[in-house]
ZADO-1210 file (C-alpha; in nm, 4 decimals, padded with zeros to 6 digits):
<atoms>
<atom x="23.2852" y="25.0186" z="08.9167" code="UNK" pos="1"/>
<atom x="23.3533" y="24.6589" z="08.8870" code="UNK" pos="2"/>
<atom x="23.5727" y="24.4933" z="08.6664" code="UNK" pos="3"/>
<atom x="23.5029" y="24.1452" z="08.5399" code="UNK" pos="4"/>
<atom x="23.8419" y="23.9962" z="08.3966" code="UNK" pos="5"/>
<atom x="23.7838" y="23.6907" z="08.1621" code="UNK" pos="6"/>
<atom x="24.0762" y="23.5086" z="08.0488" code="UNK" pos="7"/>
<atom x="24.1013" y="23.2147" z="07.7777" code="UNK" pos="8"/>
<atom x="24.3129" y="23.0223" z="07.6129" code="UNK" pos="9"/>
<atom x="24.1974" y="22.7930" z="07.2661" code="UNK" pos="10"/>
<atom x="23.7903" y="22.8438" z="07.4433" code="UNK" pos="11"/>
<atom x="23.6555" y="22.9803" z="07.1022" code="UNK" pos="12"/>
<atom x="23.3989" y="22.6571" z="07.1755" code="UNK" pos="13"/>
<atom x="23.2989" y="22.8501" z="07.5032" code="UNK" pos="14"/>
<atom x="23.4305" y="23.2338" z="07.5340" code="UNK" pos="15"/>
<atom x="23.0813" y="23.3877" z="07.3008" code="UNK" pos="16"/>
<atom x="22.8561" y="23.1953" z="07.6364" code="UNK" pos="17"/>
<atom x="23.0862" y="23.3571" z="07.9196" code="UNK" pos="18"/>
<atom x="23.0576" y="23.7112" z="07.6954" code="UNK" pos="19"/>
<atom x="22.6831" y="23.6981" z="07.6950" code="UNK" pos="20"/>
<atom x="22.6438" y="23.6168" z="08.0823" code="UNK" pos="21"/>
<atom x="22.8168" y="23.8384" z="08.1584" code="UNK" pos="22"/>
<atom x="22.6528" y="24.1352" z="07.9264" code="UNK" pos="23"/>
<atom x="22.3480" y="23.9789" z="08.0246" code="UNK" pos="24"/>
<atom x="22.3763" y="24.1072" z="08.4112" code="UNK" pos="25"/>
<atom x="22.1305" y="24.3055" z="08.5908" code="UNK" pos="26"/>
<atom x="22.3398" y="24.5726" z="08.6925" code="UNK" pos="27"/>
<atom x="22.3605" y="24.8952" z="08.5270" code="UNK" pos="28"/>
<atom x="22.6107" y="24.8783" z="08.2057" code="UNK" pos="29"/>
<atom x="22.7699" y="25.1868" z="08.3091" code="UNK" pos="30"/>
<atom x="22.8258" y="25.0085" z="08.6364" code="UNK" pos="31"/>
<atom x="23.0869" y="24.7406" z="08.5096" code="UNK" pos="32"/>
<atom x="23.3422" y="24.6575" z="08.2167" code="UNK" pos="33"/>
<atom x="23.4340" y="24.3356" z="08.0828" code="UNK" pos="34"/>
<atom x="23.8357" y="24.2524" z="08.0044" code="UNK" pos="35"/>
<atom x="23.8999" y="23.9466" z="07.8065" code="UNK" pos="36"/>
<atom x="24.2610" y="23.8648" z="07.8007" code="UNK" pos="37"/>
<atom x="24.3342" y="23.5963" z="07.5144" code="UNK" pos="38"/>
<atom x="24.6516" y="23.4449" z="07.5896" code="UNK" pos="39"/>
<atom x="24.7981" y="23.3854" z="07.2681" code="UNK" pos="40"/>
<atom x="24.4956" y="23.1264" z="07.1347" code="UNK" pos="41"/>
<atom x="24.5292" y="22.9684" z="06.7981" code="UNK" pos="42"/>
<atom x="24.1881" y="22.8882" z="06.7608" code="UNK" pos="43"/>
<atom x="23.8838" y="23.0920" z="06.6510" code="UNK" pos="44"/>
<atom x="23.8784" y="23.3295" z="06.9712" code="UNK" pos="45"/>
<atom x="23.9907" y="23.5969" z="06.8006" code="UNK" pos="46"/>
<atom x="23.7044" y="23.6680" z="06.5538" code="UNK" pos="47"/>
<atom x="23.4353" y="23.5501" z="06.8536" code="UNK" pos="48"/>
<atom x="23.5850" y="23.8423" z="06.9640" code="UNK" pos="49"/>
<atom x="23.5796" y="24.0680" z="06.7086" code="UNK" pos="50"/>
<atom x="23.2123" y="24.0507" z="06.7388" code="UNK" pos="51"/>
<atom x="23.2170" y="24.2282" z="07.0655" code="UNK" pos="52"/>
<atom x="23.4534" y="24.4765" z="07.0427" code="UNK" pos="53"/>
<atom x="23.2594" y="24.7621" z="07.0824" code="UNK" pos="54"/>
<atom x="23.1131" y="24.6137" z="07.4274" code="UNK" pos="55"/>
<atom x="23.4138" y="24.4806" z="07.5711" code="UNK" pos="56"/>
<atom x="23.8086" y="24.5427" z="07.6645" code="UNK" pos="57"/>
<atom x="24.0208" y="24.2834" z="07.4556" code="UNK" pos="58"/>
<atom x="24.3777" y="24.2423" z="07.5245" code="UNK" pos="59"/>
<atom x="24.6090" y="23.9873" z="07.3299" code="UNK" pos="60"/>
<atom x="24.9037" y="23.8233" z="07.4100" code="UNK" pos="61"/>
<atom x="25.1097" y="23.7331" z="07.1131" code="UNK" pos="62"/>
<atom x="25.2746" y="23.4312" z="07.3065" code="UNK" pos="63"/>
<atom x="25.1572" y="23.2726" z="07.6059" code="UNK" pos="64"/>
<atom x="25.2121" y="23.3338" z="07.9485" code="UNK" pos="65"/>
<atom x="24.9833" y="23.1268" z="08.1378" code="UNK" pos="66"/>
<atom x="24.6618" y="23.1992" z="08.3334" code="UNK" pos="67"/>
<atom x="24.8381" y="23.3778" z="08.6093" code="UNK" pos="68"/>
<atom x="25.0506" y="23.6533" z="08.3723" code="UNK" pos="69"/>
<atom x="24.7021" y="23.6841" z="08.1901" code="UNK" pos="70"/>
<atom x="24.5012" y="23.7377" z="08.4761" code="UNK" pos="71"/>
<atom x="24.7247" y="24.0000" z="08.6055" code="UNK" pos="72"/>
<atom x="24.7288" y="24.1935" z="08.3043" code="UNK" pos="73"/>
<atom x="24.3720" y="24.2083" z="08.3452" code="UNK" pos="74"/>
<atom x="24.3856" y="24.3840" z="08.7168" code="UNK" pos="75"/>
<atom x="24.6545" y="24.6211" z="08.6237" code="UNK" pos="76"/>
<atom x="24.4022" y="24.6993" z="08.3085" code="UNK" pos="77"/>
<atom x="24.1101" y="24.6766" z="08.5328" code="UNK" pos="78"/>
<atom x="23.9262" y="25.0638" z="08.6117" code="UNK" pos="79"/>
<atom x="23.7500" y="24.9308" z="08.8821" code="UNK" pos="80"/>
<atom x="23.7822" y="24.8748" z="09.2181" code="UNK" pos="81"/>
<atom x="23.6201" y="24.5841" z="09.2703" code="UNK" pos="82"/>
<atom x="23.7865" y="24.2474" z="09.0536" code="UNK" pos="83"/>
<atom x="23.5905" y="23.9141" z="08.9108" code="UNK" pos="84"/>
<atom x="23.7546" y="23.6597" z="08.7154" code="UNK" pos="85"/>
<atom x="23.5779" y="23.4431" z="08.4547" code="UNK" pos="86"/>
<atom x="23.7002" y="23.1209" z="08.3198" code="UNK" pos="87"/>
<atom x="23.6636" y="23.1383" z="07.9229" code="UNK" pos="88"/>
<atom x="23.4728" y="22.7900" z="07.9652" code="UNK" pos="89"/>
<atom x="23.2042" y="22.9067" z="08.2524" code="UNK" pos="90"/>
<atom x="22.9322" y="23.1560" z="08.2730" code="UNK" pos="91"/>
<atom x="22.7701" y="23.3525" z="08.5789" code="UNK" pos="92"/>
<atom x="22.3864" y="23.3630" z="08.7202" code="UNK" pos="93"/>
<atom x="22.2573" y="23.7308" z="08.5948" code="UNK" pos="94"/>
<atom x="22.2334" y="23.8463" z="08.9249" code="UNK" pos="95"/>
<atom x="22.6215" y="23.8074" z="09.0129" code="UNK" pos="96"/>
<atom x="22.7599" y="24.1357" z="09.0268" code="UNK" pos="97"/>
<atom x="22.4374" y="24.3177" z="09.1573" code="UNK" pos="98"/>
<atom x="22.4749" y="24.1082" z="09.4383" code="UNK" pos="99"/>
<atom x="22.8341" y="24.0559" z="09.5248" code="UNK" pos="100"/>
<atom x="22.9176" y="24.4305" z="09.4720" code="UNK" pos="101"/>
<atom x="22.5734" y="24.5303" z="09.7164" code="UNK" pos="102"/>
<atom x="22.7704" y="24.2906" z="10.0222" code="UNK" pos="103"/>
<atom x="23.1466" y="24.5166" z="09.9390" code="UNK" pos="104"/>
<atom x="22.9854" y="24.8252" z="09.9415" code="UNK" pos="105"/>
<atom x="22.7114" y="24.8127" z="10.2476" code="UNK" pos="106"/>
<atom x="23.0245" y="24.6290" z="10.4281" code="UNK" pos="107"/>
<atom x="23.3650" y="24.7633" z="10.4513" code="UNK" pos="108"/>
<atom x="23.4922" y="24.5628" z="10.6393" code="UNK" pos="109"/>
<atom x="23.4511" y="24.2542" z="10.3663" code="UNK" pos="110"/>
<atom x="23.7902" y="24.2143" z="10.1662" code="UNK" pos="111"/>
<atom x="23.6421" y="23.9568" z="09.9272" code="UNK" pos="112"/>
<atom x="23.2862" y="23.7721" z="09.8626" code="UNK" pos="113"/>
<atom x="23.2620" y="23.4348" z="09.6859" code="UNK" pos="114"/>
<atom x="22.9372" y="23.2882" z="09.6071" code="UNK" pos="115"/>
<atom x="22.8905" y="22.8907" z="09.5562" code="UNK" pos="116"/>
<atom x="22.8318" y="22.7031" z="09.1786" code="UNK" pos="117"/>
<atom x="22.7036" y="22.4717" z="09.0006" code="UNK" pos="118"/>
<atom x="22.8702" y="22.1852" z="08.8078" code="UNK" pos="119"/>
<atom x="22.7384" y="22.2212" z="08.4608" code="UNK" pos="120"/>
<atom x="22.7938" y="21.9477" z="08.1872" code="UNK" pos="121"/>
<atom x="22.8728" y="22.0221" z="07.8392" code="UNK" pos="122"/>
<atom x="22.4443" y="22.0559" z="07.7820" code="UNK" pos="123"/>
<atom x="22.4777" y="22.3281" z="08.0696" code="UNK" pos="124"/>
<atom x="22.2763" y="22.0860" z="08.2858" code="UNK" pos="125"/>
<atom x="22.3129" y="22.1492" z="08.6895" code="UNK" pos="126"/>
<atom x="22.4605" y="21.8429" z="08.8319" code="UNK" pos="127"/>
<atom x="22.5921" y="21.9613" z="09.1524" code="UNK" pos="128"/>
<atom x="22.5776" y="22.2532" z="09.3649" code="UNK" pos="129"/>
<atom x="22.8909" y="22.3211" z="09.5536" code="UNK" pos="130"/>
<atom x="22.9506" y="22.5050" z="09.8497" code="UNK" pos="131"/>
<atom x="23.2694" y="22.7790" z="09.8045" code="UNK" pos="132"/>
<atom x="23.3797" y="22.7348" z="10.1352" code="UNK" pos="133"/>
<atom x="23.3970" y="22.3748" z="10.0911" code="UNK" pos="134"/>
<atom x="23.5520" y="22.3093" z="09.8055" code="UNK" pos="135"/>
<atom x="23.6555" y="22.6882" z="09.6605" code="UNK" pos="136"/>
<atom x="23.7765" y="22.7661" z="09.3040" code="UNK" pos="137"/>
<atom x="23.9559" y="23.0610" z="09.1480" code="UNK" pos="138"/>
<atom x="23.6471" y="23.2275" z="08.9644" code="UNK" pos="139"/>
<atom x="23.2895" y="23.3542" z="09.1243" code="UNK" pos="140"/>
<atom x="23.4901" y="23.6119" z="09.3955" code="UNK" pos="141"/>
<atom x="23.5040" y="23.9328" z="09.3769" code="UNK" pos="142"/>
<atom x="23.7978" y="24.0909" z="09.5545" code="UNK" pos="143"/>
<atom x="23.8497" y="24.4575" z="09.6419" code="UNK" pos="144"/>
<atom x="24.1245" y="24.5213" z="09.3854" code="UNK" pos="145"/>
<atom x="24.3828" y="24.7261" z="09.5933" code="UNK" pos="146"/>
<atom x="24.3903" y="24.4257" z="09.8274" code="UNK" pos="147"/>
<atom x="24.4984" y="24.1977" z="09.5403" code="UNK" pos="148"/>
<atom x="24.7709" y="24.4709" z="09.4368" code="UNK" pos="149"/>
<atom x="24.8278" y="24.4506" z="09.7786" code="UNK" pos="150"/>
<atom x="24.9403" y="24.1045" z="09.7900" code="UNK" pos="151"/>
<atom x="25.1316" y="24.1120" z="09.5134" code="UNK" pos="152"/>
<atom x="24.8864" y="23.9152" z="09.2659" code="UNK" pos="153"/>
<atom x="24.8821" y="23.6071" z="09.1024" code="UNK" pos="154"/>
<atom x="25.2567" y="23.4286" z="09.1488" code="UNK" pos="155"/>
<atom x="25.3099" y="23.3740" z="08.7475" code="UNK" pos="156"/>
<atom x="25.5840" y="23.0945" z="08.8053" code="UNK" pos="157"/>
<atom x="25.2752" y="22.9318" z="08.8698" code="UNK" pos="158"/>
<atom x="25.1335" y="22.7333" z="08.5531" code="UNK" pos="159"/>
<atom x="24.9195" y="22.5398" z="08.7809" code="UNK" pos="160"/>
<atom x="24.7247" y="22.5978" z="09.1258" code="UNK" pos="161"/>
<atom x="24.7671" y="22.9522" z="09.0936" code="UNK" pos="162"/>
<atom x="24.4666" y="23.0406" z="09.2379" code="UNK" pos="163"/>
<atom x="24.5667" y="22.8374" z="09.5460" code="UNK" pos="164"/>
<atom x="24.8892" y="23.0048" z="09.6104" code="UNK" pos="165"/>
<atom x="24.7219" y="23.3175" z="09.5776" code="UNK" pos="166"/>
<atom x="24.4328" y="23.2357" z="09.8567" code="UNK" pos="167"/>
<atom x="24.6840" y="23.1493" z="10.0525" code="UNK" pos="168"/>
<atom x="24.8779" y="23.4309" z="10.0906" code="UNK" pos="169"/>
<atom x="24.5528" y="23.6336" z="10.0420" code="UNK" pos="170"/>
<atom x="24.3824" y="23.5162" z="10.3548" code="UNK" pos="171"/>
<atom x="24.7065" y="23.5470" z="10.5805" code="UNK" pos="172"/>
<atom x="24.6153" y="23.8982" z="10.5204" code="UNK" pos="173"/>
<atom x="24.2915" y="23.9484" z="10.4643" code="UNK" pos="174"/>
<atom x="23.9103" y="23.7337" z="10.4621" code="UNK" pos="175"/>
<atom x="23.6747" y="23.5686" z="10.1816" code="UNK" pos="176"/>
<atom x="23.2814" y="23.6013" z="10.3162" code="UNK" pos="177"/>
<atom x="23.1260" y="23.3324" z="10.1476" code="UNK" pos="178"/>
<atom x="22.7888" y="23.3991" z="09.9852" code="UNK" pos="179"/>
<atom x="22.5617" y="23.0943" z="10.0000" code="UNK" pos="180"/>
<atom x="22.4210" y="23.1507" z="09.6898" code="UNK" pos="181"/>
<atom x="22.5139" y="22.9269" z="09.3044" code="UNK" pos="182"/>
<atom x="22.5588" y="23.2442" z="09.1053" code="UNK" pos="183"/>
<atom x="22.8525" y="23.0336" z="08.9175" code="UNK" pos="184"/>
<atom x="22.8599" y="22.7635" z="08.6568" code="UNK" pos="185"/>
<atom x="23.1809" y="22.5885" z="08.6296" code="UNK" pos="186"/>
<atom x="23.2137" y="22.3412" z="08.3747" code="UNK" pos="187"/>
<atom x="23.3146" y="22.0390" z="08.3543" code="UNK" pos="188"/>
<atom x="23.4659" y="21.9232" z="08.0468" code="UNK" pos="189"/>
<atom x="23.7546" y="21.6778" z="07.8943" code="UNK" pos="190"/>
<atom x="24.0072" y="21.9961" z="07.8263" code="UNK" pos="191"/>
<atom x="24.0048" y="22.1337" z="08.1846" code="UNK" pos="192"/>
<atom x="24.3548" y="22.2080" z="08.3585" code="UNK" pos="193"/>
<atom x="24.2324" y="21.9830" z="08.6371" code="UNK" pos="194"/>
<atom x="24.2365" y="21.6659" z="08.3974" code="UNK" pos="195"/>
<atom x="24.6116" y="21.7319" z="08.3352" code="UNK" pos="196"/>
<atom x="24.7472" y="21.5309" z="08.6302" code="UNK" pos="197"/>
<atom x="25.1205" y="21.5869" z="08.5451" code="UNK" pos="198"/>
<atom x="25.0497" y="21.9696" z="08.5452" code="UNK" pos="199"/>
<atom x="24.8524" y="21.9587" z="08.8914" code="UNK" pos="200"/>
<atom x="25.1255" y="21.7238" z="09.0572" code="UNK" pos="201"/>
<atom x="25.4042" y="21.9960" z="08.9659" code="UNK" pos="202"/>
<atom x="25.2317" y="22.2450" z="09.0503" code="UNK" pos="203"/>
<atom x="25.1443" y="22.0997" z="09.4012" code="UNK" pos="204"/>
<atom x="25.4986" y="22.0245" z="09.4828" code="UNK" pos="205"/>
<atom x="25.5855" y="22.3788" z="09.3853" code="UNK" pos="206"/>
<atom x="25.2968" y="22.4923" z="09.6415" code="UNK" pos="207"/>
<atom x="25.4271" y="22.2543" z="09.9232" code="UNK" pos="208"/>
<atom x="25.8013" y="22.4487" z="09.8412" code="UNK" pos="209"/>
<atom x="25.6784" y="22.7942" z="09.8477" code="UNK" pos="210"/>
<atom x="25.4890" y="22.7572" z="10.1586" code="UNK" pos="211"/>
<atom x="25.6212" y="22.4762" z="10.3928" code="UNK" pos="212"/>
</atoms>
């Protein structure tokens, strides 16, 4: 089984799309669950959803802990043993986890697969496919989950670049096979962590601590 681990924070604009690519997939239902970790939003997430409760795993934080403490509540939730996370904001090609769970099962020796993406707009317009090994994101991999255990997880003194710290010490251990396919839409958009410089610049200096 795979487990697809979404996790959002005030996205009640964007959570419903991410839900419905991701219930839209081509694998087998019984094949996969969904775990949306809200992370204490104020917004209207919680009664987007509501609306989906009977199709997917909702867990709530009742003050927030930041994308890495909500991410890893999702893999110690997760039943399966293959992990994808989902930015509340993005959405995924239907043909995602047919494809990336086919390469970590015919291959065992593949710890991780990450596919490429597209830059979307706020129209959900393709402006720019993107190579993963080139310029590689958080979302669109799916890891073997006991490997991620294995590591330790997500560091969640991280409120920034947590996805870097954890590649790091994920690939001094283990690999990332890059798929060269754009099963993933990231979307740009004026609210994204990566527009809060002050929050990236921290965050890089606690990096450049932790690892120099």
């Amino acid at each position: 089984m795979t487990s697809i681990i979404i996790t959002t924070f005030n996205y009640g604009r964007y959570i419903e799309r991410a839900i419905r690519s991701c219930l839209d997939q081509s694998m087998s239902k019984h094949k996969y669950e969904i775990i949306v970790v809200d992370d204490a939003s104020t917004d209207n997430t919680q009664q987007i959803l509501s609306n989906y409760k009977e199709e997917i795993r909702i867990i709530t934080f009742t003050e927030n802990k930041g994308l890495a403490a909500a991410r890893n509540e999702g893999v110690r939730k997760a039943r399966g043993q293959y992990v994808l996370f989902i930015d509340a904001d993005d959405y995924i090609h239907h043909d995602l986890l047919k494809i990336q769970s086919l390469y970590l099962e015919e291959n065992h020796e593949l710890d991780a697969v990450s596919v490429d993406y597209f830059l979307v707009d706020e129209k959900e317009n393709n402006r720019e496919w993107v190579k993963s090994e080139e310029k590689p994101i958080a979302c669109g991999i799916m890891f073997r989950k006991d490997l991620l255990v294995d590591i330790g997880l997500y560091d969640e003194q991280f409120r920034a670049r947590e996805e870097e710290d954890l590649r790091i010490r994920f690939l001094q251990k283990f690999s990332i096979y890059p798929i060269p396919l754009p099963l993933y839409r990231y979307r740009r958009h004026d609210k994204n962590l990566t527009n809060n410089l002050d929050a990236m610049q921290n965050a890089a200096n606690q990096l450049k601590n932790k690892h120099s």
